[in-house]
Backbone bond lengths (Angstrom), bond angles and torsions (degrees), N, CA, C in turn:
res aa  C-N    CA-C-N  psi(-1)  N-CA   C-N-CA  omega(-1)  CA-C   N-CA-C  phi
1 X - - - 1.455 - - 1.527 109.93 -
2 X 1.354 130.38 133.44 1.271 136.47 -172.64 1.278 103.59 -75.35
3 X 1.231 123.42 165.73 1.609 132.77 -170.85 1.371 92.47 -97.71
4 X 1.186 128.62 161.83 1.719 147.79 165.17 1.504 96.32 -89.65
5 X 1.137 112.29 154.43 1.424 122.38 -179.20 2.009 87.35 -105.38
6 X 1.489 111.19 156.03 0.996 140.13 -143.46 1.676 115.95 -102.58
7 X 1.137 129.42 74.40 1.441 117.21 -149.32 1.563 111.69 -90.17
8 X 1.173 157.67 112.96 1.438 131.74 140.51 1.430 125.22 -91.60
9 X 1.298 105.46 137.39 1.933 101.53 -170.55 1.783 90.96 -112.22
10 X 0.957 97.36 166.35 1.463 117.30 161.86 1.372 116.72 -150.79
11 X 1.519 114.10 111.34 1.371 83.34 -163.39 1.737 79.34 -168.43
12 X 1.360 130.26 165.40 1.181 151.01 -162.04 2.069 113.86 -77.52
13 X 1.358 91.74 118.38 1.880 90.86 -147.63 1.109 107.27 -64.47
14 X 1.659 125.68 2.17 1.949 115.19 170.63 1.568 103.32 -82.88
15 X 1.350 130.63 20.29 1.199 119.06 -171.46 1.477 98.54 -139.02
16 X 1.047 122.25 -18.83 1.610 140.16 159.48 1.877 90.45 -22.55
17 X 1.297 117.27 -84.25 1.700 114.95 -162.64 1.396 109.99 -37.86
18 X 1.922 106.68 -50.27 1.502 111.14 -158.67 1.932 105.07 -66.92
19 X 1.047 109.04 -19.12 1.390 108.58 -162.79 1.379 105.50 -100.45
20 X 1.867 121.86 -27.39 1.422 122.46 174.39 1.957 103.30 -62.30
21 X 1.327 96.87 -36.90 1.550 99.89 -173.75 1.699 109.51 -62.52
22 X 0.972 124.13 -61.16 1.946 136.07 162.15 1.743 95.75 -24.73
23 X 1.298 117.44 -53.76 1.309 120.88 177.02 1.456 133.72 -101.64
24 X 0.943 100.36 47.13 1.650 120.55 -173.60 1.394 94.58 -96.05
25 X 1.233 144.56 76.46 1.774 142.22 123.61 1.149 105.28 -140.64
26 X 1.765 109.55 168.44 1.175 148.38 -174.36 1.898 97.40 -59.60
27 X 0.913 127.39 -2.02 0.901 123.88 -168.60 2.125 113.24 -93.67
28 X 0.822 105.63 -26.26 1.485 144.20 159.41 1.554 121.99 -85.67
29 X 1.512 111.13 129.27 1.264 119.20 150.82 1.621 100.15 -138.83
30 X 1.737 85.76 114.03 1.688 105.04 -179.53 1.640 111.82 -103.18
31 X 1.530 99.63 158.93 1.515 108.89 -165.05 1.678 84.08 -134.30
32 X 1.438 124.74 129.40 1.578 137.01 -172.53 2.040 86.05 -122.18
33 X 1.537 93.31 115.59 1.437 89.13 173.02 1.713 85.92 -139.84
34 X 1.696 105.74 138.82 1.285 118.38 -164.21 1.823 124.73 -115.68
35 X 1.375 94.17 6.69 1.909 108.95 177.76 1.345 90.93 -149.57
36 X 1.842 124.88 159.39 1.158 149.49 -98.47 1.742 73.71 -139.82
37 X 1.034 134.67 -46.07 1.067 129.40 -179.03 1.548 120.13 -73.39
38 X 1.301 129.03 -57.87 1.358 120.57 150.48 1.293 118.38 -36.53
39 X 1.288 128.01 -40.21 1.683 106.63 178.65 1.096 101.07 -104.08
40 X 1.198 141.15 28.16 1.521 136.24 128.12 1.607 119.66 -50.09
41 X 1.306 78.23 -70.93 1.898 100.46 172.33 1.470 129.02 -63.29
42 X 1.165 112.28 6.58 1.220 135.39 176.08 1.694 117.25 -98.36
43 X 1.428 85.40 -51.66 1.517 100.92 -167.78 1.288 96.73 -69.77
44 X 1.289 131.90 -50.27 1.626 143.71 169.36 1.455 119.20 -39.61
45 X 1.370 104.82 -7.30 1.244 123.52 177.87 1.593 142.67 -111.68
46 X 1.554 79.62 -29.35 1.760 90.80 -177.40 1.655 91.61 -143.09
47 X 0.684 120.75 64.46 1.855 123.23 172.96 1.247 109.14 -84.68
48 X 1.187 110.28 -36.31 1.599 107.25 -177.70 1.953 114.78 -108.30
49 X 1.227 81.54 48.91 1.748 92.60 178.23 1.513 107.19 -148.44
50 X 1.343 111.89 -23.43 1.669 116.10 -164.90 1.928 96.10 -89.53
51 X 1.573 80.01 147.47 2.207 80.54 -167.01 1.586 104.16 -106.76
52 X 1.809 117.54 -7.84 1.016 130.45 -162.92 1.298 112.01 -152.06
53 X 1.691 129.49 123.65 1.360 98.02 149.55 1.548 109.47 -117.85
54 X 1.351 132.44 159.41 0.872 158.35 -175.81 1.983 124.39 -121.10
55 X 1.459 95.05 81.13 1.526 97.60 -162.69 1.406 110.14 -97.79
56 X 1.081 136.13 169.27 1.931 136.49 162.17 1.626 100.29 -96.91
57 X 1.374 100.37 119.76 1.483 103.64 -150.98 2.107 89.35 -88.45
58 X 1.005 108.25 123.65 1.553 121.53 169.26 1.803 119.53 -148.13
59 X 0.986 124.67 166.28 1.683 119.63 -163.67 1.761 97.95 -83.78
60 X 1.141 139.95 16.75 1.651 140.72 153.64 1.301 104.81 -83.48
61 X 1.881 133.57 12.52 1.789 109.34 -163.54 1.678 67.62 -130.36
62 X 1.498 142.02 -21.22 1.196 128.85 -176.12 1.414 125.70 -65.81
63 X 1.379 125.08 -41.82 1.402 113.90 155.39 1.978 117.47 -43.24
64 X 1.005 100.96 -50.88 1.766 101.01 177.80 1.510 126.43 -57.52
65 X 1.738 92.01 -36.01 1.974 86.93 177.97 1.240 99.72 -101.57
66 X 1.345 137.22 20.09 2.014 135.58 155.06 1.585 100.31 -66.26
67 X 1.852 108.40 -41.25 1.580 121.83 -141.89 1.734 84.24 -80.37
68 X 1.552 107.16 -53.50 1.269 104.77 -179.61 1.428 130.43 -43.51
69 X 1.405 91.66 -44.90 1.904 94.96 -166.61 1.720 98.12 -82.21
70 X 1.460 134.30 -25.75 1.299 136.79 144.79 1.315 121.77 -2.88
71 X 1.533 105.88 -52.05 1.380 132.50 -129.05 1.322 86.42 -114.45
72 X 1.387 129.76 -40.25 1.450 129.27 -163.79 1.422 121.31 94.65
73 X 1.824 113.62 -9.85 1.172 115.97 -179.47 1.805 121.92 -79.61
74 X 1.046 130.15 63.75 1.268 147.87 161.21 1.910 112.35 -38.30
75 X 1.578 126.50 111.59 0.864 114.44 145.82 1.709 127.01 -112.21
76 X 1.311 122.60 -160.78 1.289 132.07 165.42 1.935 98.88 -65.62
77 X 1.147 112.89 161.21 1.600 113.67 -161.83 1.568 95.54 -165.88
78 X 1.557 114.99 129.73 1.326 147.44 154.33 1.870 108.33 -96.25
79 X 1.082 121.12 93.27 1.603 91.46 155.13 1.547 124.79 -125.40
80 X 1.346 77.54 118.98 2.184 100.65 179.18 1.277 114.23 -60.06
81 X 2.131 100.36 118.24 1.220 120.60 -178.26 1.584 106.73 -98.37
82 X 1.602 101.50 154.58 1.660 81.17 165.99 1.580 109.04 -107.20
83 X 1.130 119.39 158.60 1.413 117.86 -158.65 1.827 114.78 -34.58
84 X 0.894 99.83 161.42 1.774 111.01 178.00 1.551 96.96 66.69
85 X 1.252 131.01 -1.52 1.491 99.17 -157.81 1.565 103.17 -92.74
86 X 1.374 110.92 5.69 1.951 102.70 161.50 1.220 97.71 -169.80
87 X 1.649 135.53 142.77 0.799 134.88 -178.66 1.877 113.65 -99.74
88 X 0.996 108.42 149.51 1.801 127.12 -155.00 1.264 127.73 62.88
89 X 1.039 109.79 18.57 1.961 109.91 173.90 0.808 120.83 29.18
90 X 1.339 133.80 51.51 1.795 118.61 166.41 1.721 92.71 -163.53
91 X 1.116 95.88 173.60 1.627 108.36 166.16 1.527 123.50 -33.91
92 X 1.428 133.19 -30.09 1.529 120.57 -128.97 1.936 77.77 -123.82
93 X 1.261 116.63 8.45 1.465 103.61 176.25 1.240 134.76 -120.76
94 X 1.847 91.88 139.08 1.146 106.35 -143.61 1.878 124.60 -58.92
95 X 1.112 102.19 -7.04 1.738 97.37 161.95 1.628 128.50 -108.34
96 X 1.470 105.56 22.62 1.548 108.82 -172.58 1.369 105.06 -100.34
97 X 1.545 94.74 122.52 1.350 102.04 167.25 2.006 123.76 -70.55
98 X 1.130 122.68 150.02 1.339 108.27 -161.63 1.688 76.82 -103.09
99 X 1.546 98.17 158.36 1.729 110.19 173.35 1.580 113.45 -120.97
100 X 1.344 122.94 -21.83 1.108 134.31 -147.60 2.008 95.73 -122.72
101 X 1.230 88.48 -87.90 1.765 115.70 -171.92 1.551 123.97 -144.53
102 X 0.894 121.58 -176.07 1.792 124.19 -175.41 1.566 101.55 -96.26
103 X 1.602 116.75 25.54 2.105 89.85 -166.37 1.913 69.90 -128.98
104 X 1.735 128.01 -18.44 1.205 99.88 -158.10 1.759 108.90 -91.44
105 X 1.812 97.03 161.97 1.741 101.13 -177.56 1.475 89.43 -110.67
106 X 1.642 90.67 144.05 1.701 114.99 149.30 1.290 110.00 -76.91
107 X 1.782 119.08 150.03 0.625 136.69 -172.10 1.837 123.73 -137.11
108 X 1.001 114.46 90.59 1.305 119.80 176.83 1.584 143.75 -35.38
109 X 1.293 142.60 101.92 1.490 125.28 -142.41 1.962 103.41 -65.01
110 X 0.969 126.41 -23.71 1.532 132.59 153.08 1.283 133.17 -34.89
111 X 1.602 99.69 -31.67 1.595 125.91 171.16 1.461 123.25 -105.08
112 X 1.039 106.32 13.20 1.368 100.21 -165.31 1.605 112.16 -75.82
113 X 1.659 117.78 -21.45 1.016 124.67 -164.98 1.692 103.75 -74.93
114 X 1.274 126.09 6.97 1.688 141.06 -176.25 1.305 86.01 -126.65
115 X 1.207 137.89 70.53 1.430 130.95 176.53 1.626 95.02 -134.70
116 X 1.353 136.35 -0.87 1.342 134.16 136.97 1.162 130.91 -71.85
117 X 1.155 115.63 -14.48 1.737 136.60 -168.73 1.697 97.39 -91.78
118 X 1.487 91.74 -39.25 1.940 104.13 -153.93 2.072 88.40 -81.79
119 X 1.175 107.09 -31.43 1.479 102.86 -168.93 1.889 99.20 -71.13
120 X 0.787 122.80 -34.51 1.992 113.90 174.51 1.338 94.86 -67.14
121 X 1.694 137.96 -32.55 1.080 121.93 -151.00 1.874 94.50 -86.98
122 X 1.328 112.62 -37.46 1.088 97.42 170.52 1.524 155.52 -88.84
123 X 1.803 97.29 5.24 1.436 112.18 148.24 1.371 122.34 -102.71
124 X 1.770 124.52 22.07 0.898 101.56 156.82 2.084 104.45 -106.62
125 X 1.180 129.59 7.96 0.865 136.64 157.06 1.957 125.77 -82.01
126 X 1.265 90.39 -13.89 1.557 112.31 158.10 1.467 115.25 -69.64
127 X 1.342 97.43 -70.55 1.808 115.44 -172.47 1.883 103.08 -41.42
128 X 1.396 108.32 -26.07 1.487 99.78 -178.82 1.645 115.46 -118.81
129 X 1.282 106.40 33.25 1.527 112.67 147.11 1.581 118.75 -54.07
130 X 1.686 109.65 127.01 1.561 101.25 175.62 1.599 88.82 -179.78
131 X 1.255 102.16 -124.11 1.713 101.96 -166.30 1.475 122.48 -46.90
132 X 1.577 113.68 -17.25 1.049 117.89 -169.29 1.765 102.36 -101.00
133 X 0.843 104.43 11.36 1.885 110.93 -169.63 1.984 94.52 -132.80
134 X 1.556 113.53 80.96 1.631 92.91 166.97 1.461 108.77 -94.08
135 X 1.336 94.60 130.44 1.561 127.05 172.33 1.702 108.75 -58.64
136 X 1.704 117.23 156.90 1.616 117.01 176.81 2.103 82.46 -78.92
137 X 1.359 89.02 140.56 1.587 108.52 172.14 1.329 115.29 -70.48
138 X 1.288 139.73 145.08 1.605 134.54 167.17 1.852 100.51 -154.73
139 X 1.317 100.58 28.59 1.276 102.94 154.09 1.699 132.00 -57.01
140 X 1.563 106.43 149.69 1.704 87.80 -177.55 1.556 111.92 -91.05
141 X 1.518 112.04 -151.36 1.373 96.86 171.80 1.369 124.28 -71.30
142 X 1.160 121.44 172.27 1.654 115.52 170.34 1.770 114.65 -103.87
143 X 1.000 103.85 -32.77 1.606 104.95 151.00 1.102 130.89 -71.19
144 X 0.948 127.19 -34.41 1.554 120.79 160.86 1.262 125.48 -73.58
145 X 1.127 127.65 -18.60 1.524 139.01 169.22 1.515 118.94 93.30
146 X 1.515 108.59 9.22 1.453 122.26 171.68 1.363 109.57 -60.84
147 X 1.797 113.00 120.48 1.637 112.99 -178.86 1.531 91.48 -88.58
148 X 1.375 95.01 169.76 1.614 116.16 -178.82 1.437 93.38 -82.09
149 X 1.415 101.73 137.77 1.572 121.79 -178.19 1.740 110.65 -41.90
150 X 1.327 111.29 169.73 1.588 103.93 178.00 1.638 120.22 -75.78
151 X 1.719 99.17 -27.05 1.616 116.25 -174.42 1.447 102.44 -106.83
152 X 1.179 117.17 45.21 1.420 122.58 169.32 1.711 117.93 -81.89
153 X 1.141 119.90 145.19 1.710 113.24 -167.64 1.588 108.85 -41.23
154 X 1.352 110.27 -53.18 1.602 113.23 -177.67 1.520 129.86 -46.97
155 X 1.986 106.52 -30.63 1.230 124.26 -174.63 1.597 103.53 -89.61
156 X 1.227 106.22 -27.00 1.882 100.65 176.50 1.393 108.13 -87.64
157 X 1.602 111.84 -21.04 1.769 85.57 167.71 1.795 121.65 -65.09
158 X 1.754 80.04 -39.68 1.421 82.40 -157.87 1.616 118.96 -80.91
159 X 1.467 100.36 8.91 2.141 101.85 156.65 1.483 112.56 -108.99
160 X 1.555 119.00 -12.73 1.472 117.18 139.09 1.397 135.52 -20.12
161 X 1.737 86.81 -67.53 1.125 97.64 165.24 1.706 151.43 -41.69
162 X 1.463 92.14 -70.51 1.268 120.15 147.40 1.114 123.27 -42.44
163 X 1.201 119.25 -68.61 1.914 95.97 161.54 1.271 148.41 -47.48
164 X 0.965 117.12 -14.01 1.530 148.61 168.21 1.282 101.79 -81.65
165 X 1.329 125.78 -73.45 1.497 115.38 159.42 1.237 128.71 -18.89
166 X 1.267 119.94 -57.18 1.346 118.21 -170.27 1.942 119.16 -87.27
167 X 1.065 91.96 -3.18 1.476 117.71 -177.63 1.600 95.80 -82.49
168 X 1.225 103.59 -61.18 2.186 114.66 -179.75 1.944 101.11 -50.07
169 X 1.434 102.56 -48.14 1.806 103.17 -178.76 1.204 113.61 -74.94
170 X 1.125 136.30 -11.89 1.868 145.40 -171.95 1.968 85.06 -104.59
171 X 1.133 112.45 -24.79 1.388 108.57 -174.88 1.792 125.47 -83.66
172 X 1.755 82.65 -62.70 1.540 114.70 159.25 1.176 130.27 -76.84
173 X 1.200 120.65 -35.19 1.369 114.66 -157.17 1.714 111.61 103.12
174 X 0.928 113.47 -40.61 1.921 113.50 -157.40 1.269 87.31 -133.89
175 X 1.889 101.88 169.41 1.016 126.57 -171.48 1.230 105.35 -150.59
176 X 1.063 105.98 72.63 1.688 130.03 -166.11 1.246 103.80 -109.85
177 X 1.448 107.35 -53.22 1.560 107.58 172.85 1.801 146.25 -33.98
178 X 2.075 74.75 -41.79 1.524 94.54 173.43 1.582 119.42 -71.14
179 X 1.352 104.02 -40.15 1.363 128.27 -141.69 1.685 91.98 -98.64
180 X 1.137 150.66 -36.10 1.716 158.95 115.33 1.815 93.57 14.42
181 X 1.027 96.40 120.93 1.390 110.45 179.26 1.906 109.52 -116.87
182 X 1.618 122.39 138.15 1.302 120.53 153.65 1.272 112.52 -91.19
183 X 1.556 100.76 125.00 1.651 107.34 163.79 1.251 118.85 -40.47
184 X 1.375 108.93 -61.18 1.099 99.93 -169.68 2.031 144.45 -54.96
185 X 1.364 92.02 2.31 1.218 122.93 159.30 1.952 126.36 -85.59
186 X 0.886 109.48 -22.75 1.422 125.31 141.88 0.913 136.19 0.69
187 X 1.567 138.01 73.91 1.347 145.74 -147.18 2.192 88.69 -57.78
188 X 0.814 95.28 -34.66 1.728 86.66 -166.78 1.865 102.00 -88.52
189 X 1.313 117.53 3.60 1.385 106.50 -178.81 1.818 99.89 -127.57
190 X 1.679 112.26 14.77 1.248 108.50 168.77 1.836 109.67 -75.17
191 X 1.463 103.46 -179.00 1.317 96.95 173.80 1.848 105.95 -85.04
192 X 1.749 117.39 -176.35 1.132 87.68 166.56 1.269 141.85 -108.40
193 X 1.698 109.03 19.39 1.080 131.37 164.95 1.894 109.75 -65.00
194 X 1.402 112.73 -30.27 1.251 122.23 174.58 1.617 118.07 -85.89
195 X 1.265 104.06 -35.92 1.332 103.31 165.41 1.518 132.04 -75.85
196 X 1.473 108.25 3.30 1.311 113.38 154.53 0.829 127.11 -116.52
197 X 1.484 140.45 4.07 1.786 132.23 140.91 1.406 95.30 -73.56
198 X 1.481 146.43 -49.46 1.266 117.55 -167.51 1.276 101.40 -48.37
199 X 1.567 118.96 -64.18 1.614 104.61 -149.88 1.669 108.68 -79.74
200 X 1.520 120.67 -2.36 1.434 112.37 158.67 1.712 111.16 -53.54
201 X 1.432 109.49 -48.95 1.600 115.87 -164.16 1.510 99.73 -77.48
202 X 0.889 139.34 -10.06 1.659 151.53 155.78 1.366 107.66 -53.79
203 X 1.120 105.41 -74.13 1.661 111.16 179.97 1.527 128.40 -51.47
204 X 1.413 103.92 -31.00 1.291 134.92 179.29 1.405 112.98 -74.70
205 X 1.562 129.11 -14.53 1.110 139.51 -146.76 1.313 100.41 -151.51
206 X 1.677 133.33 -5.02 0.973 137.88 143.94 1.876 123.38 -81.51
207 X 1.485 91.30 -35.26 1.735 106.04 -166.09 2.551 82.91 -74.88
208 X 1.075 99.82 -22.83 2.098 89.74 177.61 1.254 97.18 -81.17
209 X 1.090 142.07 -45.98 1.376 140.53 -159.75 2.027 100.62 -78.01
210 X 1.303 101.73 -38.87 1.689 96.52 170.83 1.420 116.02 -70.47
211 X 1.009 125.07 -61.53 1.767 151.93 173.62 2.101 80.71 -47.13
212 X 1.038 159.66 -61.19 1.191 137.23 -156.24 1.717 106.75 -126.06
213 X 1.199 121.91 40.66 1.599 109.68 -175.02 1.518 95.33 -90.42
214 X 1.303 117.17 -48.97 1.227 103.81 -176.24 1.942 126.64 -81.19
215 X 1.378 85.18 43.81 1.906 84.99 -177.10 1.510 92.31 -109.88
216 X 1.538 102.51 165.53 1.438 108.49 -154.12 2.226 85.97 -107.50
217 X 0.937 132.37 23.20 1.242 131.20 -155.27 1.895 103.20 -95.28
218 X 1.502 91.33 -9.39 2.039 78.15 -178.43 1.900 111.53 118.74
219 X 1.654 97.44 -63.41 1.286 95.08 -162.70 1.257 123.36 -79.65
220 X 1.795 124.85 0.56 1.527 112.13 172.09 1.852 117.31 -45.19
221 X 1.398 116.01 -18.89 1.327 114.35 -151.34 1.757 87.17 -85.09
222 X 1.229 111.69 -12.43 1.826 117.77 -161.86 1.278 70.71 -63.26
223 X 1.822 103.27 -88.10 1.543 143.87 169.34 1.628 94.40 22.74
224 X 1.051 108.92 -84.27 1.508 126.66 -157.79 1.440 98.43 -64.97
225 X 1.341 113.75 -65.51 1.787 100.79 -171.43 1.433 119.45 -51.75
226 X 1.521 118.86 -40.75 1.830 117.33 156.48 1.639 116.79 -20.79
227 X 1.169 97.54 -74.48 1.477 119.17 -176.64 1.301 117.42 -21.20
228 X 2.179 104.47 -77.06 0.879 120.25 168.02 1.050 131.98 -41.17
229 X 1.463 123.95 -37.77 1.676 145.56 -159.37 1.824 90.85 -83.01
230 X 1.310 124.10 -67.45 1.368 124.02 176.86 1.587 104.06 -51.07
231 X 1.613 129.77 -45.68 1.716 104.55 179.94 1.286 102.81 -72.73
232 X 1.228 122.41 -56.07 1.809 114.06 -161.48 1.864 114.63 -56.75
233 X 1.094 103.12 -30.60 2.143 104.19 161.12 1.373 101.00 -75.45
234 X 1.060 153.50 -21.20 1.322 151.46 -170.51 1.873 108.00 -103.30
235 X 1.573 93.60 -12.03 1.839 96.26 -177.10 1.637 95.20 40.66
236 X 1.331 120.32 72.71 1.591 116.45 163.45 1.884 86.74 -115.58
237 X 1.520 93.13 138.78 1.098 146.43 172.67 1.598 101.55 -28.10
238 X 1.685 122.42 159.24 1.402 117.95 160.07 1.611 99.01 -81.34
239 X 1.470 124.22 -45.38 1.110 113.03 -145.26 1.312 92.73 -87.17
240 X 1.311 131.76 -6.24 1.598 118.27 175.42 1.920 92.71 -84.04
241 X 1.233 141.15 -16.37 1.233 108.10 -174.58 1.864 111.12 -104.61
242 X 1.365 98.41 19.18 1.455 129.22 164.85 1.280 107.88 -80.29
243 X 1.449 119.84 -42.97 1.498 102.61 -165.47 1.576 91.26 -107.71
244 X 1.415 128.18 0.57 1.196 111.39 155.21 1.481 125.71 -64.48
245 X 1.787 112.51 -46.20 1.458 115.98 176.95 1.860 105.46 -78.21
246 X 1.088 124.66 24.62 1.410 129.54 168.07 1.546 122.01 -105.87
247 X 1.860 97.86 -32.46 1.706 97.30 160.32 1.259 127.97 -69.02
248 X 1.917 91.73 -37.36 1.420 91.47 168.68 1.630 145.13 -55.33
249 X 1.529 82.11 -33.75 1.900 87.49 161.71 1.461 132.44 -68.72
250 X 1.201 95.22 -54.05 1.686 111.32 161.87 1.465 98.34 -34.43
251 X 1.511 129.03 -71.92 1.097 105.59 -152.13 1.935 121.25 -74.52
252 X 1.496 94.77 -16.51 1.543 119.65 -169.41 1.689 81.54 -65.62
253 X 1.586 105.28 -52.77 1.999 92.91 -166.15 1.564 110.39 -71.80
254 X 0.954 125.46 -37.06 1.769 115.33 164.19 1.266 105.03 -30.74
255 X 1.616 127.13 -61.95 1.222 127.22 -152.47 1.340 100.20 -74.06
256 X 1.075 118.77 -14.66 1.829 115.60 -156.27 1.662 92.50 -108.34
257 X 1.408 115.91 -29.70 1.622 96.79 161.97 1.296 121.95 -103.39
258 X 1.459 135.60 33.30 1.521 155.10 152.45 1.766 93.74 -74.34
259 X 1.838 129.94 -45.39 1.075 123.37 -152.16 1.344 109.98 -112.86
260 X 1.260 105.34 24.15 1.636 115.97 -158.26 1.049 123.99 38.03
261 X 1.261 123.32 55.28 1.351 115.56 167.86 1.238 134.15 -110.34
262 X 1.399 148.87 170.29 0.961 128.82 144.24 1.632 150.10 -36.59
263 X 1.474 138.32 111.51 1.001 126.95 -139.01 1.552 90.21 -100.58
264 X 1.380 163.89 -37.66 1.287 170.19 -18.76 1.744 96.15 153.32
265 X 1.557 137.95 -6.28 1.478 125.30 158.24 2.218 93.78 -83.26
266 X 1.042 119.63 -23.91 1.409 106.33 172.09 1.574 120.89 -41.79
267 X 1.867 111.12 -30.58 1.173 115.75 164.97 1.308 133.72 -45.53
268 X 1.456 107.83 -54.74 1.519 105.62 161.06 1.509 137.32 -36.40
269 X 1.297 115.18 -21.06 1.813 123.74 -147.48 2.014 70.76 -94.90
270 X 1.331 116.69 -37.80 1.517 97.95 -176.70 1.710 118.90 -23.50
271 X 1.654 112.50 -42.74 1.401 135.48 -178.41 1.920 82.93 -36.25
272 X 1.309 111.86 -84.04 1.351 130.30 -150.64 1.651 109.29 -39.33
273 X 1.508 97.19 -44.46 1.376 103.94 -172.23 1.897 108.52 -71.36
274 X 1.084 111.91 -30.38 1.946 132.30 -172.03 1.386 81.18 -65.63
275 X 1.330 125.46 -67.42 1.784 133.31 -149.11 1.803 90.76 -62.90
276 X 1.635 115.33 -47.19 1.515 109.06 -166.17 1.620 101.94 -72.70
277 X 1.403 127.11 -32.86 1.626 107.96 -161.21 1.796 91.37 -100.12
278 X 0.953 116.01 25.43 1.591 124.56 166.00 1.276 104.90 -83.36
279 X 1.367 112.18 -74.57 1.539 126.51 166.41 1.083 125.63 -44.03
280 X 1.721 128.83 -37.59 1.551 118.60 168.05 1.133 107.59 -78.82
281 X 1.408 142.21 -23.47 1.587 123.83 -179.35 1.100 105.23 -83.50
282 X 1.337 146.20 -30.97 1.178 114.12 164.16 1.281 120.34 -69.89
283 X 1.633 137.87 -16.81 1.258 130.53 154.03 1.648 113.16 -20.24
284 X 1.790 97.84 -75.34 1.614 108.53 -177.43 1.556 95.66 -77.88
285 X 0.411 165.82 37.77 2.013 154.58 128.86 1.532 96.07 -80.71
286 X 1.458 129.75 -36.18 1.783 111.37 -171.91 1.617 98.68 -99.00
287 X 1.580 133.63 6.82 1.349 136.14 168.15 1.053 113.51 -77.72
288 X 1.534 120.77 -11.49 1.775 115.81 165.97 1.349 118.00 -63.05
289 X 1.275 127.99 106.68 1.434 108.76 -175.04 1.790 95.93 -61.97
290 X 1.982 98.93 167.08 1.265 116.34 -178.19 1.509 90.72 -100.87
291 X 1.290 109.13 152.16 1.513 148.70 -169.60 1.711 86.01 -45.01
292 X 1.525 109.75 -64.10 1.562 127.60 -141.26 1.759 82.14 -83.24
293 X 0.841 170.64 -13.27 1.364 172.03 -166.76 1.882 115.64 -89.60
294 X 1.229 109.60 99.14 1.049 118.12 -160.07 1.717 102.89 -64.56
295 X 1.630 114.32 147.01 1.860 84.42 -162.17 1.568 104.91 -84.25
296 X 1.183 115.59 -9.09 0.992 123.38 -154.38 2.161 111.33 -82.82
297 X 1.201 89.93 3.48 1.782 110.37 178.16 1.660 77.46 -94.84
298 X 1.212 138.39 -50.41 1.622 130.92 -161.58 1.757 121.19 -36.56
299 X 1.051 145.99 99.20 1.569 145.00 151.26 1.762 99.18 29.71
300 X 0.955 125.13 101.40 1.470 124.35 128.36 1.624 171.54 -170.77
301 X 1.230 129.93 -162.09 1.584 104.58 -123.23 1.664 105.29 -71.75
302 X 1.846 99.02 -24.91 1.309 128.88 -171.45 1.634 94.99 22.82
C-alpha cells in the first residue's frame, strides 16, 4: 500500500471547506490547524513526518519561519496568496519576496484549484535544496575533531530529503526526481565569490569526516552522506575532490613533521576518500535518467 503524503495547513477556517475539497483523495492525509499556537505546537511535534506545509501567507507566520530556518528545520512549503498579491507564483519571480527559503512557491487564490499539481512541484523543488540554500552552521571545531551533531540543520535536511525520496519511489517507481540536478547550482556556473564559500564549506566538511572516520560513535555515515549530497548538486568533479583530500594531507603531514611524527598513518584516511567517491558515483550512475521515465516527471526550474 503506498504511503499518503503528509499535509499540514494553517490557514484561515472560512477557507478550510474550499481547500479540504481541492484535497479530497486517498492520496493525502491532511491536518487543518487554525491559530499560530497550535501550529506551533504541532510543528514541534511532528516536523519530521510532515511532507508539506501549506500556510496562508500573512506577517503572523514570519516570526515562525525566521525560528524555523534558525533552527535548520526546512520543509516543502505552499504559501497561499490572495489574488494580486505577486505576480507568477512560484519561485523564479522577479518581485517575490521569499519568507521561508529559496525551494518555496507562492500561490495565488485563482490557482488554488492546481494546488495538487503545485504540491509535487514543491517537494520536488525541496528535494534539491543544497548549495544554493546555506543553512545556520553548528558545526564543531575542526581542530579538535568535534563532528557536527547528528540533528544538525544539514543532517535534517538531508533525511528530509530522503524520505521524501523514498516516498516519490514507493509512489513512482523512480527516483529521478531526487537525483535531477539544476545547473544552475553548479560549482562551475556559481559566481566566484560563491565558489569560494562553497568550496571553503567542502573542505571543512571533508577535513570532519577525516578528523572522525575512524570513531566508533555512529555519525561518520551522517558525515559522508552531507558531503556527497553538497558535491553531487554541485556536479563537483572526482578529481577536484582528490585534490581536496590531497591538501588535506599535505597539510595533516606538515603538522605531523612539526611534531615528529610519523607521517605514513595519513595512509589510512585513503579508506575515507575510497568510501566517499564510492558514494558519489553511484550518486551520478542513478542521474542517468531510465529510458522508461517519462522526462517530463524530471525537476524543473520553470
Amino acid at each position: 500500500m503506498q504511503s499518503p503524503l503528509y499535509l499540514c495547513l494553517f490557514v484561515p477556517e472560512p477557507i478550510t471547506l474550499s481547500l479540504g475539497a481541492i484535497l479530497h483523495s486517498d492520496r493525502y492525509r491532511s491536518t487543518y490547524l487554525h491559530s499560530l499556537t497550535d501550529f506551533t505546537a504541532f510543528l514541534d511535534s511532528h516536523t519530521e513526518h510532515i511532507d508539506c506545509l501549506i500556510v496562508w501567507n500573512d506577517s503572523q507566520i514570519l516570526p515562525l519561519f525566521n525560528q524555523l530556518y534558525e533552527q535548520g528545520r526546512l520543509l516543502p512549503v505552499i504559501l497561499l496568496e490572495p489574488n494580486g498579491a505577486s505576480e507568477g507564483g512560484g519561485t523564479d519571480s522577479p518581485t517575490l519576496t521569499l519568507v521561508y527559503h529559496n525551494a518555496e512557491i507562492h500561490l495565488r487564490q485563482s490557482d488554488w484549484e492546481t494546488l495538487p499539481a503545485v504540491i509535487d512541484k514543491a517537494i520536488a523543488h525541496y528535494l534539491h535544496l543544497g548549495p544554493a540554500c546555506p543553512l545556520p552552521s553548528t558545526q564543531g571545531d575542526s581542530v579538535s575533531g568535534k563532528s557536527a551533531p547528528p540533528e544538525s540543520p544539514q543532517s535534517f535536511l538531508l533525511l528530509q530529503q530522503r524520505r521524501l525520496a523514498d516516498k516519490l519511489k514507493e509512489r513512482l517507481g523512480y527516483l529521478g526526481v531526487y537525483y535531477k540536478r539544476n545547473p544552475s547550482y553548479f560549482y562551475r556556473n556559481l559566481s566566484p565569490d560563491d565558489k569560494r564559500e562553497f568550496l571553503d564549506g567542502l573542505n571543512s566538511e571533508y577535513r570532519e569526516i577525516v578528523l572522525n572516520y575512524f570513531a566508533k560513535d555512529g555519525e561518520i555515515n551522517d558525515l559522508i552522506d552531507q558531503f556527497v549530497n553538497h558535491a553531487f548538486f554541485a556536479d563537483v568533479s572526482v578529481s577536484q575532490i582528490l585534490e581536496v583530500h590531497m591538501e588535506l594531507m599535505d597539510e595533516f603531514a606538515q603538522q605531523l613533521k612539526l611534531e615528529g611524527r610519523n607521517e605514513e598513518i595519513l595512509l589510512d584516511y585513503r579508506l575515507a576518500l575510497i568510501d566517499i567517491l564510492a558514494h558519489l558515483g553511484e550518486m551520478y550512475r542513478r542521474s542517468i535518467p531510465r529510458e522508461d521515465v517519462p522526462l517530463d516527471i524530471y525537476y524543473q526550474t520553470d
